[in-house]
C-alpha positions as a Markdown table, in Angstrom:
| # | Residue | x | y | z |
|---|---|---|---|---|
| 1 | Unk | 10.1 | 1.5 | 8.3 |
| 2 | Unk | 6.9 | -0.4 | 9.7 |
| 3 | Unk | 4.5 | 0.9 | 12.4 |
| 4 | Unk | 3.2 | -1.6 | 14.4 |
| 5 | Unk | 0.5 | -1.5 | 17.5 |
| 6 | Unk | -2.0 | -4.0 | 19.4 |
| 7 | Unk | -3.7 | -4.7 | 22.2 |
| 8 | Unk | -2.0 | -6.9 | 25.1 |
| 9 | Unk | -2.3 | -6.7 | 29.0 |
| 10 | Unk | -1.9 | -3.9 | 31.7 |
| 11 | Unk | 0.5 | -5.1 | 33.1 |
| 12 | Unk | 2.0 | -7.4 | 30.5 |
| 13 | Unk | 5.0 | -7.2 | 27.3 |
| 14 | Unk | 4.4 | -7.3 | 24.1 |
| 15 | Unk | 7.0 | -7.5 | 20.6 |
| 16 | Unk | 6.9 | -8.0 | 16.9 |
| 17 | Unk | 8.7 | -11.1 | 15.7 |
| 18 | Unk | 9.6 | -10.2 | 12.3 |
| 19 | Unk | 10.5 | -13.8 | 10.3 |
| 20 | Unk | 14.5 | -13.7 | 9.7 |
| 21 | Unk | 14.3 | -10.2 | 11.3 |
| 22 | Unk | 14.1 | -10.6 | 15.1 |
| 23 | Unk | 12.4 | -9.7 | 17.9 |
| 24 | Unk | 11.3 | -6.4 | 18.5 |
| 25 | Unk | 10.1 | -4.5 | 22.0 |
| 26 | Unk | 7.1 | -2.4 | 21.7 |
| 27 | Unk | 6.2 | 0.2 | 24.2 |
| 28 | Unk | 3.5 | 0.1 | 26.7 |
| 29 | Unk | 1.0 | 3.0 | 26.0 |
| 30 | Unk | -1.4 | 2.9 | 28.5 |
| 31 | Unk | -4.7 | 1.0 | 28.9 |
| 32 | Unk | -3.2 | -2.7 | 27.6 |
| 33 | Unk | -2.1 | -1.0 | 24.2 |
| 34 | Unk | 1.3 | -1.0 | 23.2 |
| 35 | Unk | 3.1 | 0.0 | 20.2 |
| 36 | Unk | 6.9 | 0.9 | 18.3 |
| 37 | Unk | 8.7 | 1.1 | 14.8 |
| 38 | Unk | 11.0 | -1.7 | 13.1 |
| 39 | Unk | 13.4 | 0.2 | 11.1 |
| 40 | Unk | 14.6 | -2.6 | 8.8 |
| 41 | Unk | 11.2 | -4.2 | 7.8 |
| 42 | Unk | 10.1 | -4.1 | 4.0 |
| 43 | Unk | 7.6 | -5.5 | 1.9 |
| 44 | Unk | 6.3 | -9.1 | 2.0 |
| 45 | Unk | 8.1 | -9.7 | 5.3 |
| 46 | Unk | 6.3 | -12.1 | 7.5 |
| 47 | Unk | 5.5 | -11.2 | 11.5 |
| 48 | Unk | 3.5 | -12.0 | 14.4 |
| 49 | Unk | 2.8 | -10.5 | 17.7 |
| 50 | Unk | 4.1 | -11.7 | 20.8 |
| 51 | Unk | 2.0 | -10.7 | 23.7 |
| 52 | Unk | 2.7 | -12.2 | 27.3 |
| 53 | Unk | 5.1 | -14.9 | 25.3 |
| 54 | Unk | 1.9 | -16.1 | 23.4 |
| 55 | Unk | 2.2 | -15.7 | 19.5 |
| 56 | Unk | -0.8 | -14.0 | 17.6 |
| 57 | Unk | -1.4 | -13.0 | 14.4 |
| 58 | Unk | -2.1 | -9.2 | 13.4 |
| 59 | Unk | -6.2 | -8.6 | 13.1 |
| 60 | Unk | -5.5 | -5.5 | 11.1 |
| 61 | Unk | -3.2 | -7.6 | 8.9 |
| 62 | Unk | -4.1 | -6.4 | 4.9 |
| 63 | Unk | -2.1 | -10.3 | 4.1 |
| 64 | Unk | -2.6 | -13.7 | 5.8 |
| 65 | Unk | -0.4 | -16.2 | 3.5 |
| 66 | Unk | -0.8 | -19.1 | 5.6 |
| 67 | Unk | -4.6 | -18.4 | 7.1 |
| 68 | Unk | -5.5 | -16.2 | 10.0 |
| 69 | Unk | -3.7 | -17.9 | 12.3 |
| 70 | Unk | -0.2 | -18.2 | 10.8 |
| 71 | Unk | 2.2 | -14.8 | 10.6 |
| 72 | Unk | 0.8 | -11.8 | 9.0 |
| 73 | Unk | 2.3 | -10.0 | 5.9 |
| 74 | Unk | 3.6 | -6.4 | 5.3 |
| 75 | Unk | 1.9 | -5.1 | 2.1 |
| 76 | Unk | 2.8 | -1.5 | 1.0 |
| 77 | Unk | -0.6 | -0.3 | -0.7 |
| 78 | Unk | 1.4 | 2.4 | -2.9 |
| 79 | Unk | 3.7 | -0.8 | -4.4 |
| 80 | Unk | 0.8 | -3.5 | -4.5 |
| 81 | Unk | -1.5 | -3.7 | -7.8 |
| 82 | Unk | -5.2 | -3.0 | -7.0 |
| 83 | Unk | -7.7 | -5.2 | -8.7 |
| 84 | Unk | -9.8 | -3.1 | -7.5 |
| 85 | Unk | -8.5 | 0.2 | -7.3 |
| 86 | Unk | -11.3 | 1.3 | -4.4 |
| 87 | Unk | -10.6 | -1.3 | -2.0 |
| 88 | Unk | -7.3 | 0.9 | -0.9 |
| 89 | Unk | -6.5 | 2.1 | 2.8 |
| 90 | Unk | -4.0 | 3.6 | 4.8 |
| 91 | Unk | -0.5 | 3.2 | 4.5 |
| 92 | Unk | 1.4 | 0.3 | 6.2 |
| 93 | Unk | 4.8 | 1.4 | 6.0 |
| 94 | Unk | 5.6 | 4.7 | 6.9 |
């Protein structure tokens, strides 16, 4: 399961299009944040934001295969090899 959050509008909508996965509703809370779970998303899958029908990236993103302005990528720090082992943060799937 993936946690996802970000920043949109007031007033606005905002999902996580997962590549081959579909489009997924996050929920509005408060202040132009919104955020929600995708049950069936696993490592190296491939999504983007879509905030007021505009595509974006993830800026907290840990993998940006195809630069920072193509999709972001899922990376599970407890399956991923560290190079260097103190470079580690927080969990992306929970």
């Amino acid at each position: 399961m993936g946690a996802f959050s970000c920043l949109g509008t007031v007033d606005g909508e905002a999902s996580v299009k997962v590549e081959g996965g579909g489009d997924h509703a996050l929920t509005p809370d408060g202040d132009g944040y919104y955020s929600g779970q995708v049950a069936q998303i696993g490592q190296d899958a491939r999504y983007q934001f879509d905030v007021n029908a505009h595509l974006q990236p993830d800026p907290a993103s840990r993998g940006q295969p195809k630069g920072p302005l193509g999709p972001s990528l899922v990376l599970d720090p407890a399956r991923r090899r560290w190079r260097r082992p103190r470079t580690r943060l927080g969990a992306a799937l929970v």
